[in-house]
C-alpha positions as CSV (number, residue, x, y, z in Angstrom):
1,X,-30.4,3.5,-10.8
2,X,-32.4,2.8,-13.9
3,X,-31.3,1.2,-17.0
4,X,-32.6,-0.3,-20.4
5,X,-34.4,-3.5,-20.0
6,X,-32.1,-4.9,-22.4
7,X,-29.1,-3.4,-21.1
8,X,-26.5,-6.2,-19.4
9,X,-26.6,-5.5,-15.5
10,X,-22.7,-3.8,-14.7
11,X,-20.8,-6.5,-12.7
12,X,-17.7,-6.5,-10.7
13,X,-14.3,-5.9,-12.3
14,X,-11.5,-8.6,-11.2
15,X,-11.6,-11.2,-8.0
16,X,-13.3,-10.5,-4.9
17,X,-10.4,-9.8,-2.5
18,X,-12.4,-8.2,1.0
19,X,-15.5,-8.4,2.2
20,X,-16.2,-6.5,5.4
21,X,-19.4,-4.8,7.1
22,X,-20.2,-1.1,7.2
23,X,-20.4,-0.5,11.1
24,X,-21.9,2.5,13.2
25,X,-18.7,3.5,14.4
26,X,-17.5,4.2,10.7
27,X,-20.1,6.9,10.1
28,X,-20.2,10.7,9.7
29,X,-22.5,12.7,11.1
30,X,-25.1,12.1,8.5
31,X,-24.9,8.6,8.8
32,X,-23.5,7.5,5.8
33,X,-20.2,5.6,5.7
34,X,-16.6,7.6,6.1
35,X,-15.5,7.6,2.0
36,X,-11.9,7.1,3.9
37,X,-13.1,4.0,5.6
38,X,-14.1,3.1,2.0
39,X,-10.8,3.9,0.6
40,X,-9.3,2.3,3.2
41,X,-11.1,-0.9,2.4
42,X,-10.0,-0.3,-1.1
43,X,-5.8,0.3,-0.1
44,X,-6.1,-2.7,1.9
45,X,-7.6,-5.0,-1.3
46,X,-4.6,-3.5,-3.6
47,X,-2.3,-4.8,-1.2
48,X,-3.6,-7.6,-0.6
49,X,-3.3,-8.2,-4.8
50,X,0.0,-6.7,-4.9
51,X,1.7,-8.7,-2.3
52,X,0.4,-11.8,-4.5
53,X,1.8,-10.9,-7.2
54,X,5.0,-9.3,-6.2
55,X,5.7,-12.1,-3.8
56,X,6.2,-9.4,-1.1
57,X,5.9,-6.1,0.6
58,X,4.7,-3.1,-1.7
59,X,3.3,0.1,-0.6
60,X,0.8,2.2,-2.0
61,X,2.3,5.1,-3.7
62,X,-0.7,6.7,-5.9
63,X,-4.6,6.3,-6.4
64,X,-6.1,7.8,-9.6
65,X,-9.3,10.0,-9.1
66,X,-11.9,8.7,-6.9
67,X,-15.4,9.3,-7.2
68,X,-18.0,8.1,-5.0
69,X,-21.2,7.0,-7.0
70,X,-23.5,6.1,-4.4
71,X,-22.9,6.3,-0.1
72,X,-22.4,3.0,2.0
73,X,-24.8,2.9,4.6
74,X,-24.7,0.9,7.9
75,X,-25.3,-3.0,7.4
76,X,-24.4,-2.5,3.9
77,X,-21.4,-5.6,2.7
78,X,-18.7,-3.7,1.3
79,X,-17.3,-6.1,-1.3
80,X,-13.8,-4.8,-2.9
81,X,-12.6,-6.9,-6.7
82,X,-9.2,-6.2,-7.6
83,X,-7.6,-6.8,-11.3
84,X,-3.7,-6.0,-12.4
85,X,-3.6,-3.4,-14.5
86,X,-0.5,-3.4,-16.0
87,X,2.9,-3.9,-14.2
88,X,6.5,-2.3,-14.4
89,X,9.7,-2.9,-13.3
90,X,9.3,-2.3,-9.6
91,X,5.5,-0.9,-9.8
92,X,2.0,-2.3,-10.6
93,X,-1.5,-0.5,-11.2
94,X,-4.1,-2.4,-9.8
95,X,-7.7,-1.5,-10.7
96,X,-9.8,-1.6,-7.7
97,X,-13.6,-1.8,-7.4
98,X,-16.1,-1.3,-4.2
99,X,-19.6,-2.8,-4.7
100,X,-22.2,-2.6,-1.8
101,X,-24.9,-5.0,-1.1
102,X,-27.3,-2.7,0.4
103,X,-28.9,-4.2,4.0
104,X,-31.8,-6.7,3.8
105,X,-32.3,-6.3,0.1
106,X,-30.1,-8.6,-3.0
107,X,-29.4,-5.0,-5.0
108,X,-25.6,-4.9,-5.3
109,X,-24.0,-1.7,-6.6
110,X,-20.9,-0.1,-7.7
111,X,-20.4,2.8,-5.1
112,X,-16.6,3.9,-6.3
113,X,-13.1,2.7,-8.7
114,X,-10.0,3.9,-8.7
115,X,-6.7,2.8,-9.6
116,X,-3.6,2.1,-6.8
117,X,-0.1,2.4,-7.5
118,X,1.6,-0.1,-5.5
119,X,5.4,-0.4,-5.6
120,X,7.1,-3.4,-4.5
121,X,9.8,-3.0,-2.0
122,X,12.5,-4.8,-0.2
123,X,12.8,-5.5,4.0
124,X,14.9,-2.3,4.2
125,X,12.2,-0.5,2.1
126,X,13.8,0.4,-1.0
127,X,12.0,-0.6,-4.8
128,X,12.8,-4.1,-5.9
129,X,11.4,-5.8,-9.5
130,X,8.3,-7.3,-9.3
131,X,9.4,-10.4,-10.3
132,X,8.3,-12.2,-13.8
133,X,5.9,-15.0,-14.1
134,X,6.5,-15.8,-18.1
């Protein structure tokens, strides 16, 4: 990835919310990571977010397109930053980000984004407001 010398280095989008390793047993046949382990990763660090904010369960009802930048490889520190987008009555978009720090090396890059659509839910599993923190 090359840039402009005086072009600011991207950084990560919202607060760190998982941090994980990429394992053998999550590869495909080329070695690279599984981009559903990835997503995964990503589901998992909305919920995470939503649950915060909505003070209890949600579940994932949408992502926005995914594209995969770059591959995770094995030994590679999958980071995933999460932000609130906007939020509605019983729904929120959370923007979600998945950086990599590659094995043995400092070079940390973006490898997808998306955005989740989490909607916040009662113990019977019906919609309930997010509730309001004015």
């Amino acid at each position: 990835m090359t840039r402009a010398a005086d072009a600011p280095e991207e950084q990560p989008r919202g607060e760190l919310t998982v941090r994980t390793i990429a394992m053998p047993s999550d590869t495909n046949s080329n070695g690279d990571i599984f981009g559903g382990w990835v997503m995964s990763r990503m589901d998992q660090a909305g919920g995470i977010a939503g649950v915060d904010r909505a003070q209890g369960r949600v579940v994932t009802v949408a992502v926005d397109a995914m594209t995969f930048i770059h591959p995770v490889k094995v030994g590679d520190v999958l980071s995933v930053y999460t932000e609130i987008e906007s939020i509605g009555r019983t729904s929120m978009k959370i923007h979600v980000e998945a950086w990599a720090k590659r094995f043995r090396t400092t070079l940390h890059e973006k490898v997808t984004d998306a955005t989740f659509t989490f909607v916040a839910i009662d113990e019977e599993g019906r919609p309930r407001p997010v509730p309001r923190t004015d």
